[in-house]
GUSEVO-390377 format. One line per field, with one value per residue: residue number from 1; residue in three letters; chain; x negated, z, y of N, C-alpha, C, O in turn. Coordinates in nm, 3 decimals. Atoms other than C-alpha are relative to their C-alpha. Example, Ala and Ser with C-alpha at 12.3 -4.5 7.8 and 13.67 -1.06 7.14 Angstrom:
! GUSEVO-390377
gulo (1, 2)
timi (ALA, SER)
dotor (A, A)
n_c1 (-0.089, 0.082)
n_c3 (0.000, -0.006)
n_c2 (-0.119, -0.119)
ca_c1 (-1.230, -1.367)
ca_c3 (0.780, 0.714)
ca_c2 (-0.450, -0.106)
c_c1 (-0.090, 0.077)
c_c3 (0.000, 0.073)
c_c2 (0.120, 0.109)
o_c1 (-0.194, 0.026)
o_c3 (0.066, 0.090)
o_c2 (0.118, 0.220)
END
This chain:
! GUSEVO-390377
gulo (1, 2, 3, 4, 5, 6, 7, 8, 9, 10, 11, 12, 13, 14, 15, 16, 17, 18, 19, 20, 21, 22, 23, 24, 25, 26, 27, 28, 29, 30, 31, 32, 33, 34, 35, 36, 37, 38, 39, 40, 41, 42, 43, 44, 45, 46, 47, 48, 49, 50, 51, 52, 53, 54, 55, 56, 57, 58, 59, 60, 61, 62, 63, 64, 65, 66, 67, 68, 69, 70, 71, 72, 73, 74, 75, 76, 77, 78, 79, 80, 81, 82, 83, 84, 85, 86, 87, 88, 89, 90, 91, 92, 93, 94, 95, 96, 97, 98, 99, 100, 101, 102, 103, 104, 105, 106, 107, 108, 109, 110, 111, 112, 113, 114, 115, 116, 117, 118, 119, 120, 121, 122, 123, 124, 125, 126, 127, 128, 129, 130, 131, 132, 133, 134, 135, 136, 137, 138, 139, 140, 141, 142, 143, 144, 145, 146, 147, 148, 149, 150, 151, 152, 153, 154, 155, 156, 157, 158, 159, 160, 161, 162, 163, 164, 165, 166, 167, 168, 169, 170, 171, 172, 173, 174, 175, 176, 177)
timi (UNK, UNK, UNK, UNK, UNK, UNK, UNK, UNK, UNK, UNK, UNK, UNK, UNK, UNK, UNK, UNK, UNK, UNK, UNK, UNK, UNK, UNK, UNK, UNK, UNK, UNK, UNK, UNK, UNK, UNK, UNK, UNK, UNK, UNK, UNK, UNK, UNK, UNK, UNK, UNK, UNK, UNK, UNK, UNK, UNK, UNK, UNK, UNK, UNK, UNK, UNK, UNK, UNK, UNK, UNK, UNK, UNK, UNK, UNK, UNK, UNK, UNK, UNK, UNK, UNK, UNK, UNK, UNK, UNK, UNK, UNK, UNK, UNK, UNK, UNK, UNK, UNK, UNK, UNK, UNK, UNK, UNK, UNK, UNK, UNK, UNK, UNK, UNK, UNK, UNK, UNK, UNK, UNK, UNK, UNK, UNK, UNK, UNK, UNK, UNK, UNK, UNK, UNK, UNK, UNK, UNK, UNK, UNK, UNK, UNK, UNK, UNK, UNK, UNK, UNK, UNK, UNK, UNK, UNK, UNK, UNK, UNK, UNK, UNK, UNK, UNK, UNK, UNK, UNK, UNK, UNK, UNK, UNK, UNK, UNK, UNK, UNK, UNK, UNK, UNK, UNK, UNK, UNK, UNK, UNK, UNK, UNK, UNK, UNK, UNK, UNK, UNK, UNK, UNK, UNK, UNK, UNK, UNK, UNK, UNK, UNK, UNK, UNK, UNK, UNK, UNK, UNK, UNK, UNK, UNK, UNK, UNK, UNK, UNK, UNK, UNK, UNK)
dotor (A, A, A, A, A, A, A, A, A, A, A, A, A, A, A, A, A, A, A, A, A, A, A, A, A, A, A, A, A, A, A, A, A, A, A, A, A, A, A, A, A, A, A, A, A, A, A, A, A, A, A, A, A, A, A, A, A, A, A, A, A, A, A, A, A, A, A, A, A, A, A, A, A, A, A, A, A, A, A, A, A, A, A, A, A, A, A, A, A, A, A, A, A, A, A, A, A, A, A, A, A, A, A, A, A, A, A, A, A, A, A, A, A, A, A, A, A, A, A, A, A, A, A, A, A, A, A, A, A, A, A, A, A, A, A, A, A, A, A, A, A, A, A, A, A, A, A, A, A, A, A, A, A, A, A, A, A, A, A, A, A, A, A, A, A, A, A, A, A, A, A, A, A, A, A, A, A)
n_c1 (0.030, 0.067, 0.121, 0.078, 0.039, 0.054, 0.070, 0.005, 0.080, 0.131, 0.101, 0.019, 0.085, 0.127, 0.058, 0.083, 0.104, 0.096, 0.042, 0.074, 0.194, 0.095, 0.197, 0.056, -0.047, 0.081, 0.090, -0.016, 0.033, 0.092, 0.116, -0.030, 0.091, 0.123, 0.016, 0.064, 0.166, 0.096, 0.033, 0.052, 0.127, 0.039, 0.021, 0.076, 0.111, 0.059, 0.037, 0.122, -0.016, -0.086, 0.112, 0.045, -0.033, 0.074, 0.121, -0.028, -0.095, -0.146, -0.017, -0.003, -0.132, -0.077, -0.062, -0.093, -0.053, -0.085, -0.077, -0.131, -0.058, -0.046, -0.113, -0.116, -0.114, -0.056, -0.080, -0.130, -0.012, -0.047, -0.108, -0.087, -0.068, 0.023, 0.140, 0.128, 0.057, 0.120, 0.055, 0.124, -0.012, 0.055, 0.172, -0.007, 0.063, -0.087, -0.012, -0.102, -0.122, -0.026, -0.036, -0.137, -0.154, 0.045, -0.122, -0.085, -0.048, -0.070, -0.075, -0.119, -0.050, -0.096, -0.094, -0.125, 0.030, -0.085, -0.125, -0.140, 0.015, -0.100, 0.051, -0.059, 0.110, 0.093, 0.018, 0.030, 0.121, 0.096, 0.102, 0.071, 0.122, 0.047, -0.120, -0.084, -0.113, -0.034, -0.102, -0.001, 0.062, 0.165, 0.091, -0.087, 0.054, 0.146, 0.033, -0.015, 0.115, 0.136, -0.040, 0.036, 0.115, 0.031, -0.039, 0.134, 0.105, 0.072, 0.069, 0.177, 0.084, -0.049, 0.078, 0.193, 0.070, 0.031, -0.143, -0.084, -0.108, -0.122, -0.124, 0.002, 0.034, -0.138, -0.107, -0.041, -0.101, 0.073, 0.170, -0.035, 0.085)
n_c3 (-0.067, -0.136, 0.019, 0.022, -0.127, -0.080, 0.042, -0.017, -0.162, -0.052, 0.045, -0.132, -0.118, 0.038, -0.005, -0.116, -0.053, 0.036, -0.076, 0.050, -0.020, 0.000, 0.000, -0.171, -0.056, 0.024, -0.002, -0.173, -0.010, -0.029, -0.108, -0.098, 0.011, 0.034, -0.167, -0.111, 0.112, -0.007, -0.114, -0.096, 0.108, -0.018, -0.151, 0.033, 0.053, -0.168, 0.014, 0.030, 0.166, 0.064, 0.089, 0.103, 0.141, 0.107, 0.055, -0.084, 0.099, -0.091, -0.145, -0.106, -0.031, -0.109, 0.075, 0.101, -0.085, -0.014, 0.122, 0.041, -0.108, 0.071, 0.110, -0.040, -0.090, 0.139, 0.109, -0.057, 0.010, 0.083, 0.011, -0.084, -0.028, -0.103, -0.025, -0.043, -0.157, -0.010, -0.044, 0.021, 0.006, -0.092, 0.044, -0.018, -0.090, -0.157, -0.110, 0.055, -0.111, 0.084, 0.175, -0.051, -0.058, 0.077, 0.116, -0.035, -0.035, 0.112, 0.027, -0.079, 0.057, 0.135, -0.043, -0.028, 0.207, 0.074, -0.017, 0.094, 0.106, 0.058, 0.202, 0.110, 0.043, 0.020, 0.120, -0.057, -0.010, -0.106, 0.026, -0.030, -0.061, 0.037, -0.032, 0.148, 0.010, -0.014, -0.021, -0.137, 0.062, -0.044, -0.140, -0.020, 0.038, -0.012, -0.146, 0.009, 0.099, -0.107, -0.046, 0.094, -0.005, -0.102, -0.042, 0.082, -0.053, -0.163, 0.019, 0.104, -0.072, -0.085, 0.064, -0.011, -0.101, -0.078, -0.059, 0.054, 0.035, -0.092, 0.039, -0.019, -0.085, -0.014, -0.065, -0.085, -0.012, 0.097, -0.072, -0.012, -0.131)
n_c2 (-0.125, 0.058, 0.057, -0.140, -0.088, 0.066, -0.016, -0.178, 0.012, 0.017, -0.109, -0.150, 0.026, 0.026, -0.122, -0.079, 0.020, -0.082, -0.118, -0.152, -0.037, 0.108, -0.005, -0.057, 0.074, 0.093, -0.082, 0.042, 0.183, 0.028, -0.068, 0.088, 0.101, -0.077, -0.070, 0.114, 0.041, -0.082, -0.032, 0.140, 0.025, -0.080, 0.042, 0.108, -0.080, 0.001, -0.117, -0.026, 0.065, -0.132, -0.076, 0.083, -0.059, 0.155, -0.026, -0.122, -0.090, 0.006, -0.068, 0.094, 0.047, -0.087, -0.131, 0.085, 0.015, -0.124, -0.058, 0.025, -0.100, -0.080, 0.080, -0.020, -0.158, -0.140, 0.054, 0.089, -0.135, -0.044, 0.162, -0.009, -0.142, -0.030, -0.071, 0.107, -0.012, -0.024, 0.093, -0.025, 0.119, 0.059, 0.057, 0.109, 0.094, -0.008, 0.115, 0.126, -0.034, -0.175, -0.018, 0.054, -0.075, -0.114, 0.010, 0.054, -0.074, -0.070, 0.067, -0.035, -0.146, 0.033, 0.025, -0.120, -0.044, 0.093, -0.034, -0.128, -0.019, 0.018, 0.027, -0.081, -0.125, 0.027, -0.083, -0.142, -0.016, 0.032, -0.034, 0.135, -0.011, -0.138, -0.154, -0.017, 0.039, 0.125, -0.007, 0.124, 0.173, 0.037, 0.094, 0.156, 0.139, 0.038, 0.086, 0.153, 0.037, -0.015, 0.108, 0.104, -0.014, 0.007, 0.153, 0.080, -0.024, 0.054, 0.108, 0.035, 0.029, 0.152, 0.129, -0.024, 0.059, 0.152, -0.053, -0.031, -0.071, 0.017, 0.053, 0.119, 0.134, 0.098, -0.002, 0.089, 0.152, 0.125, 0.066, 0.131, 0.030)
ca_c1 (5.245, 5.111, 4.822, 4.731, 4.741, 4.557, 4.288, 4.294, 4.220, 3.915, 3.776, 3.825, 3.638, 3.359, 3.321, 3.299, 3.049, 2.828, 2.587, 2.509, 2.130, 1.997, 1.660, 1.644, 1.835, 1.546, 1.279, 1.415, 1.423, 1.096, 0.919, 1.036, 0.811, 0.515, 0.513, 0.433, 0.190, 0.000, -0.031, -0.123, -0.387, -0.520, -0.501, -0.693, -1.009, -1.242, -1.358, -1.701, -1.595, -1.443, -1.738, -1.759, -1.769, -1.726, -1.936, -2.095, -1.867, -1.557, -1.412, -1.451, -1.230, -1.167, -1.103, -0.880, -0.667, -0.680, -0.593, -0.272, -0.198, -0.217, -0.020, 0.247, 0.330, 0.297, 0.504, 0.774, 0.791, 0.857, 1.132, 1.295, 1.332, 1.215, 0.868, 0.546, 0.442, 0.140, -0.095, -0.472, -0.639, -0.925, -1.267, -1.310, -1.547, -1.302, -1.247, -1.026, -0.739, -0.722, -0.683, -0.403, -0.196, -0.265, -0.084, 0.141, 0.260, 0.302, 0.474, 0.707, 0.737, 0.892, 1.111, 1.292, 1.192, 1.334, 1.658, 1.765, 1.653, 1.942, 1.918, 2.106, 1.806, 1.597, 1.581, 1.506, 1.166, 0.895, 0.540, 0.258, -0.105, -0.222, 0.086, 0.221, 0.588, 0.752, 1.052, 1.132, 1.130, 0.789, 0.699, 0.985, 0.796, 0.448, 0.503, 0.640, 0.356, 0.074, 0.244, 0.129, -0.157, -0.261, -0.185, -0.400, -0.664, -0.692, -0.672, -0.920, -1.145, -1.000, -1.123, -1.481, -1.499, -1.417, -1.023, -0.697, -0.471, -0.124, 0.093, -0.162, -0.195, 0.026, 0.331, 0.330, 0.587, 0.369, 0.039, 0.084, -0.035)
ca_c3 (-2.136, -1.818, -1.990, -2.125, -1.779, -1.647, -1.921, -1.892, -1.487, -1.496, -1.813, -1.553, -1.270, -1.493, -1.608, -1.277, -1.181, -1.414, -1.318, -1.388, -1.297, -1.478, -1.534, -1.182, -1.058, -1.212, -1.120, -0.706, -0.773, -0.877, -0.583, -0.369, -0.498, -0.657, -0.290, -0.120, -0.444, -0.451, -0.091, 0.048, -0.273, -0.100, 0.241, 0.100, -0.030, 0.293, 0.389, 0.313, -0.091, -0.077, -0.264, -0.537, -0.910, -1.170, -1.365, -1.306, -1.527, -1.329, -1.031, -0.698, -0.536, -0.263, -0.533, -0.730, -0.343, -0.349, -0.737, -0.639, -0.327, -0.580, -0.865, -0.656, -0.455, -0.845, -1.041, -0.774, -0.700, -1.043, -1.061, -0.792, -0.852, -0.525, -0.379, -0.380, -0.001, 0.118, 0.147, 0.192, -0.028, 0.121, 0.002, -0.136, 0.132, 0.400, 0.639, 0.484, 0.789, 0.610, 0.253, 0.351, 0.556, 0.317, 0.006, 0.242, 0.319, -0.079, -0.118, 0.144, -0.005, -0.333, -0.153, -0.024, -0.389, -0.589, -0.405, -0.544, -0.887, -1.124, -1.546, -1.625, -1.553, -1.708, -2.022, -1.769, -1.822, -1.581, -1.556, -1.621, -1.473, -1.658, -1.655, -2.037, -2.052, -2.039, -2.032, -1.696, -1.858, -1.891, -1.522, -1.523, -1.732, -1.655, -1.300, -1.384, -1.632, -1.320, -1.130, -1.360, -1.390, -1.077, -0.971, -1.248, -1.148, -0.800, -0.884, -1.130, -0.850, -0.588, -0.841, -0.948, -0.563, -0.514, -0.430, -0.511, -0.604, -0.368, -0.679, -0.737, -0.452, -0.304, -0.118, 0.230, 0.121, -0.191, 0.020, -0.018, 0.371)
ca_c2 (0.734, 0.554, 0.418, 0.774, 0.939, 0.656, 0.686, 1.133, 1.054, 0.831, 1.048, 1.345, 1.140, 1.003, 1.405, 1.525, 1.280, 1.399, 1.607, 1.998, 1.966, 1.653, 1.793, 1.951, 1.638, 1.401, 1.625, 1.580, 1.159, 1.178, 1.383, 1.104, 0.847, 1.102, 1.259, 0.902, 0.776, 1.096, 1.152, 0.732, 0.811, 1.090, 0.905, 0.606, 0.793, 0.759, 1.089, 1.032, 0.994, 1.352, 1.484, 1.217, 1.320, 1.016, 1.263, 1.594, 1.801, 1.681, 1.825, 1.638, 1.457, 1.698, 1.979, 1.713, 1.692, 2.122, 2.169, 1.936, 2.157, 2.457, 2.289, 2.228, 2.579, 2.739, 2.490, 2.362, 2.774, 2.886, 2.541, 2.623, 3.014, 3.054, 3.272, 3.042, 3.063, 3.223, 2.995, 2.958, 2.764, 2.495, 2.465, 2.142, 2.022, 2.087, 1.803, 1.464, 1.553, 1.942, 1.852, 1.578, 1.782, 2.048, 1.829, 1.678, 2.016, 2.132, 1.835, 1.921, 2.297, 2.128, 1.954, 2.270, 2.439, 2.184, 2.191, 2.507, 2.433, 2.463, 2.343, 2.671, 2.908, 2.690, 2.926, 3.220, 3.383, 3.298, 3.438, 3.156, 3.126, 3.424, 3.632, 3.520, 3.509, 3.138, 2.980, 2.770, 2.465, 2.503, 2.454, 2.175, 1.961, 2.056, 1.973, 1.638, 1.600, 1.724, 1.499, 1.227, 1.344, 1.406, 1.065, 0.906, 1.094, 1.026, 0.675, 0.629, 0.798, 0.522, 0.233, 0.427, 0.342, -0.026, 0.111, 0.023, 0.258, 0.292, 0.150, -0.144, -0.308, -0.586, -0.499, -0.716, -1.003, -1.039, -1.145, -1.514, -1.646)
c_c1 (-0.085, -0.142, -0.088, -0.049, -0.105, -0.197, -0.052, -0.046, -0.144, -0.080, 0.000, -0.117, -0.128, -0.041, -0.030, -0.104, -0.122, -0.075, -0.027, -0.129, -0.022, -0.121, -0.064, 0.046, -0.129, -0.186, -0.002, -0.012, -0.161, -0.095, -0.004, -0.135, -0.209, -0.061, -0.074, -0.118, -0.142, -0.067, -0.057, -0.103, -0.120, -0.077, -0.089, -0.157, -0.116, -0.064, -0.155, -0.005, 0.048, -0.042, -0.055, 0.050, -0.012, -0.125, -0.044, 0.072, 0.151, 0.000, 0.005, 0.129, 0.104, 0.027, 0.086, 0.118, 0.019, 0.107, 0.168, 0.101, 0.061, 0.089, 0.131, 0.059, -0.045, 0.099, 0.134, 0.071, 0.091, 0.154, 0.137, 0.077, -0.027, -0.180, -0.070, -0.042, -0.120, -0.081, -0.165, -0.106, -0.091, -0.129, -0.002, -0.095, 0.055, 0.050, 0.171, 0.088, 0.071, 0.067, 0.128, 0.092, 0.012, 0.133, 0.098, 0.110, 0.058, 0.058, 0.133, 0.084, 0.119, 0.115, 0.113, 0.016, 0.116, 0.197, 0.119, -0.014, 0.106, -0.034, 0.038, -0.061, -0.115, -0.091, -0.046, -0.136, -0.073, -0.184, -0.114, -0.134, -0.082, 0.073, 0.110, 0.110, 0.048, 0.112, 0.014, 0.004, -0.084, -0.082, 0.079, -0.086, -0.181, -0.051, 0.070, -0.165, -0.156, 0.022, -0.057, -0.142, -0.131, -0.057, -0.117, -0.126, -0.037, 0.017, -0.081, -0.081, -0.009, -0.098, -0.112, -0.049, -0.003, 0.168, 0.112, 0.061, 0.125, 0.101, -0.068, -0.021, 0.144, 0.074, -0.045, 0.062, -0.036, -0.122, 0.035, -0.142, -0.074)
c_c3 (0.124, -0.045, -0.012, 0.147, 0.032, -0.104, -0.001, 0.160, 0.008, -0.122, 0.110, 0.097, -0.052, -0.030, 0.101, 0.095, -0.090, 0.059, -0.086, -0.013, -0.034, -0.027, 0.156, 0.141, -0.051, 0.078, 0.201, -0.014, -0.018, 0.073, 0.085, 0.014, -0.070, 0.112, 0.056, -0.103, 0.034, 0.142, 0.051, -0.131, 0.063, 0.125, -0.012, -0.046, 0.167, -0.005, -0.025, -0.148, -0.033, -0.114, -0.132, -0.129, -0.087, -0.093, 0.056, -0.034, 0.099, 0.138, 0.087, 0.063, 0.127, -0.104, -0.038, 0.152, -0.005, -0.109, 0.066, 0.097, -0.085, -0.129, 0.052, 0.098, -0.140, -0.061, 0.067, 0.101, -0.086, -0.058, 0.055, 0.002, 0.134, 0.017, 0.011, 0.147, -0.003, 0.067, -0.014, -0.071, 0.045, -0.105, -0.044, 0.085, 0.123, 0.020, -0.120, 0.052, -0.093, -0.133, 0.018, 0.050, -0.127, -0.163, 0.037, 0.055, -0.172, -0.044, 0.052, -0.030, -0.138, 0.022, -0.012, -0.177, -0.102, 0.030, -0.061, -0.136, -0.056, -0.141, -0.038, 0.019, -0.043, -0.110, 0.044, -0.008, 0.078, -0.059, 0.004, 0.083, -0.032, -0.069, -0.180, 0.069, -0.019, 0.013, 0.146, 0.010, -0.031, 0.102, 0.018, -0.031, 0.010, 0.154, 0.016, -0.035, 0.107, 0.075, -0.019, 0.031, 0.076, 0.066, -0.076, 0.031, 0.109, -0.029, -0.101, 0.100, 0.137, -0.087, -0.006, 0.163, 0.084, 0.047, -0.091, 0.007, 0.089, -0.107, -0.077, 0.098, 0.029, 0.107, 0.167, -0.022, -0.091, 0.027, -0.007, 0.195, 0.010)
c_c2 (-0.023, -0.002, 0.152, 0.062, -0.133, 0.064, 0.169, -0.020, -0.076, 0.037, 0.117, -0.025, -0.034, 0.162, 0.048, -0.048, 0.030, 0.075, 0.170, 0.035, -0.124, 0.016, 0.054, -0.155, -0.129, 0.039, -0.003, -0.151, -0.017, 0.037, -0.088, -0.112, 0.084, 0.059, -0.115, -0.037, 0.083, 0.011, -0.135, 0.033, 0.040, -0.039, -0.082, 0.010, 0.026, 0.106, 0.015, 0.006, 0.107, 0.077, -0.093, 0.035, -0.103, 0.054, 0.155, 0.091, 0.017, 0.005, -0.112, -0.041, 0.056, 0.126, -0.047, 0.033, 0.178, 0.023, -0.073, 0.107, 0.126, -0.030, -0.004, 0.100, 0.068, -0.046, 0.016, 0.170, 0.037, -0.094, 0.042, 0.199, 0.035, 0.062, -0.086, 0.107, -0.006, -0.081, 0.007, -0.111, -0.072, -0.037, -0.169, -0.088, 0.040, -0.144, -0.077, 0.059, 0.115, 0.003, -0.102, 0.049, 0.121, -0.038, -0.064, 0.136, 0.077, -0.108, 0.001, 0.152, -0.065, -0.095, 0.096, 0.017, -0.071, -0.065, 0.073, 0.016, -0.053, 0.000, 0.134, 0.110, -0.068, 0.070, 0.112, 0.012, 0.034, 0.038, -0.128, 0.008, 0.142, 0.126, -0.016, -0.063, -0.189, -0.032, -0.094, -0.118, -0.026, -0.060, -0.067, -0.093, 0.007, -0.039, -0.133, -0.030, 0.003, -0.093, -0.100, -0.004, -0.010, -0.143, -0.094, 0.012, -0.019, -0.153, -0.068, 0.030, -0.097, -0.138, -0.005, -0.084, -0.093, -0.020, -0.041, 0.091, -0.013, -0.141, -0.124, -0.105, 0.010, 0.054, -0.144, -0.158, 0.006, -0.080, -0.114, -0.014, -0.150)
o_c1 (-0.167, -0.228, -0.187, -0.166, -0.211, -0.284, -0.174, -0.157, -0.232, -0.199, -0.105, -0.207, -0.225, -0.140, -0.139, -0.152, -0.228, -0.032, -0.064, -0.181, -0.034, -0.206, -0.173, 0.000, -0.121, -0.279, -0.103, -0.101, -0.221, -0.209, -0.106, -0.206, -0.322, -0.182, -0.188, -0.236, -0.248, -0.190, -0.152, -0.171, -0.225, -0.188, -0.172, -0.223, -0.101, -0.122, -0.204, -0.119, 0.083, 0.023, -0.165, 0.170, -0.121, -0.225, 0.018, 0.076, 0.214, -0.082, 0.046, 0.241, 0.217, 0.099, 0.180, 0.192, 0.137, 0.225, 0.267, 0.212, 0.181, 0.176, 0.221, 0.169, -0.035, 0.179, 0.229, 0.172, 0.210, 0.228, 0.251, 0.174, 0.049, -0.266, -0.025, -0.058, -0.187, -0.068, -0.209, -0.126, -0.091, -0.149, 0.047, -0.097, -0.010, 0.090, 0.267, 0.131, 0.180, 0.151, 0.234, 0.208, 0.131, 0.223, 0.170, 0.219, 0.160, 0.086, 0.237, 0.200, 0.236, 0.195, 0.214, 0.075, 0.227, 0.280, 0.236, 0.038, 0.144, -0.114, -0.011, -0.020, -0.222, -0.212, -0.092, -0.201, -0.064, -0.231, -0.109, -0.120, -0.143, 0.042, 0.200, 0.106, -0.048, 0.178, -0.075, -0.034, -0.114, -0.171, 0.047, -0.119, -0.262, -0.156, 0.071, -0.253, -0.251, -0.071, -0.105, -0.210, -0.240, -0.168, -0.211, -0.204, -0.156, -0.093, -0.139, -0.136, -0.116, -0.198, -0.185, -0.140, -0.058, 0.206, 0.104, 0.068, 0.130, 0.155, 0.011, -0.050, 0.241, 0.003, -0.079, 0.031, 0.020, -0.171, 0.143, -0.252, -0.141)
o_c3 (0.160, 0.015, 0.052, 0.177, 0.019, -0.050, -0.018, 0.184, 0.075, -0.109, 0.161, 0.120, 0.016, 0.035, 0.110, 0.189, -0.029, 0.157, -0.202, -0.076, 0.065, -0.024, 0.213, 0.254, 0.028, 0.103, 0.271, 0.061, 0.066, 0.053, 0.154, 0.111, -0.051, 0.116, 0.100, -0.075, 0.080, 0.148, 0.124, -0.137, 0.056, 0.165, 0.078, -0.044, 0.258, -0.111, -0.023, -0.192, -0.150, -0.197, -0.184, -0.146, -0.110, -0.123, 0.142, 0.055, 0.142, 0.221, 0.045, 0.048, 0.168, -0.049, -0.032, 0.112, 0.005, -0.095, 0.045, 0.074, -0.084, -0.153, -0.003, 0.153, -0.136, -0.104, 0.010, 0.172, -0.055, -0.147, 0.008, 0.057, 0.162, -0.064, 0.091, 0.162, -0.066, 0.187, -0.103, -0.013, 0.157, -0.190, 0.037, 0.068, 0.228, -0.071, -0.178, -0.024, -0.150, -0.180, -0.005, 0.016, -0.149, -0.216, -0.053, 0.103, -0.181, -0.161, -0.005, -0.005, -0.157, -0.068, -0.083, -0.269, -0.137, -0.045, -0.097, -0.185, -0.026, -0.186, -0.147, -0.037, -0.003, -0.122, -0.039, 0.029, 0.115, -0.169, 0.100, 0.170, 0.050, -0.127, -0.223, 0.153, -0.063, 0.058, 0.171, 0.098, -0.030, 0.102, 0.126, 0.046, -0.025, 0.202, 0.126, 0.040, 0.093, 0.085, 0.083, 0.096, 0.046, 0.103, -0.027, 0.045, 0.135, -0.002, -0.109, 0.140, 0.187, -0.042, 0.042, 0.176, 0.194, 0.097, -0.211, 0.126, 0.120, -0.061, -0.143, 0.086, 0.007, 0.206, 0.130, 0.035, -0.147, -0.046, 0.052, 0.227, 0.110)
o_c2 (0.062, 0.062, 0.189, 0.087, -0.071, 0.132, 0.183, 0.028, -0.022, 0.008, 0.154, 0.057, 0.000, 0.194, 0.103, 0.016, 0.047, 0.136, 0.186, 0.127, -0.195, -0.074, 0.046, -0.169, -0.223, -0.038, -0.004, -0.192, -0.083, -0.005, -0.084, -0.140, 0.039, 0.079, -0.096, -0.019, 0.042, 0.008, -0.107, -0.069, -0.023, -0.006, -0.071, -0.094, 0.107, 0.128, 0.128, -0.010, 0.123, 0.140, -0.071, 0.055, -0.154, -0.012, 0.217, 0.176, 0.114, -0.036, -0.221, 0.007, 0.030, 0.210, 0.033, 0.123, 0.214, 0.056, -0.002, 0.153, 0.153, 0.054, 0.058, 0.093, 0.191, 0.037, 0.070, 0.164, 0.049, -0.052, 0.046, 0.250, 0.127, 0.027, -0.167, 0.229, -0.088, -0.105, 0.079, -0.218, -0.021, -0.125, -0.248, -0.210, 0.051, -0.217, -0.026, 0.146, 0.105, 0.080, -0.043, 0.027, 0.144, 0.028, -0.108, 0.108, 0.145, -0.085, -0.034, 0.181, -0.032, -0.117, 0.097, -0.039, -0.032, -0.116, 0.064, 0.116, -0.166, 0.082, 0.165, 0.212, -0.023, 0.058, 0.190, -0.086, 0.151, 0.008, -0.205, 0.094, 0.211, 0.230, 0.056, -0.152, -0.253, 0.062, -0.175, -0.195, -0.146, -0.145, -0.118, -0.184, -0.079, -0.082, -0.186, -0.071, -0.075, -0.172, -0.150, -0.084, -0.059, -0.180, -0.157, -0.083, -0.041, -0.200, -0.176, -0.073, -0.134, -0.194, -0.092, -0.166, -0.104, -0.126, -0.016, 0.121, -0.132, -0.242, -0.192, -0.224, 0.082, 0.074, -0.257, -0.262, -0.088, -0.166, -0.114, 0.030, -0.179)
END
């Protein structure tokens, strides 16, 4: 009888560490590290390179620094169930300083945002870029997925220009001296 209760108590404690939000709970772990990537990407791009297109078709690299600004007050908005904040958005030949604080500030919106995002309205229907119906797990995984994206893209234009990337270069205590 001992053994039972013993085994009925730490199933209880492993259930209640579980979580209720593991897609909203994975979705806060990774802003942590997509927040610092994206943003030292952004920082690393010398402001004379803002205006560089690998080709002419594709957006510059100061539009690439607004789209993420706007990407993340629509996605980490609709996530969080909370109002996207009025915001203005920035020409892409606005000043290096501008467009940095700019996604260092919608990075900081999805912070809050992503707080109050809970898995069990993820089924709730949300309006998309051009107003079609959606479910909320839509902008869950397409703001992971921009995320990604994002990221790739600003460092591919980092390399086009001689640049590493935040997540290839060496760490400090790997520099051999």
């Amino acid at each position: 009888m001992k053994l039972w209760l013993a085994v009925l108590a730490l199933s209880a404690c492993a259930f209640a560490q579980q979580s209720k939000n593991p897609v909203a709970d994975v979705l806060r772990d990774a802003l942590t590290s997509r927040q610092k990537n994206t943003v030292a990407a952004i920082e690393e791009m010398p402001a004379d390179k803002f205006g560089f297109k690998p080709t002419p078709e594709q957006m510059s690299f100061g539009h690439l620094a607004g789209h993420i600004v706007e990407g993340n007050y629509f996605f980490c908005a609709k996530v969080g169930d909370v109002p996207q904040p009025k915001f203005e958005p920035l020409p892409e030949t606005a000043a290096k300083d501008k467009l940095v604080e700019a996604v260092k500030a919608s990075f900081d919106f999805c912070g809050t945002a992503l707080a109050k995002a809970e898995d069990s309205k993820l089924g709730d229907s949300i309006k998309d870029f051009v107003g079609h119906d959606r479910p909320r797990a839509w902008a869950a995984l397409a703001l992971a997925s921009s995320w990604a994206d994002h990221y790739g893209a600003a460092a591919m234009y980092l390399r086009l220009n001689g640049l590493l990337p935040p997540t290839a270069q060496k760490k400090p205590e790997e520099i051999k001296k």
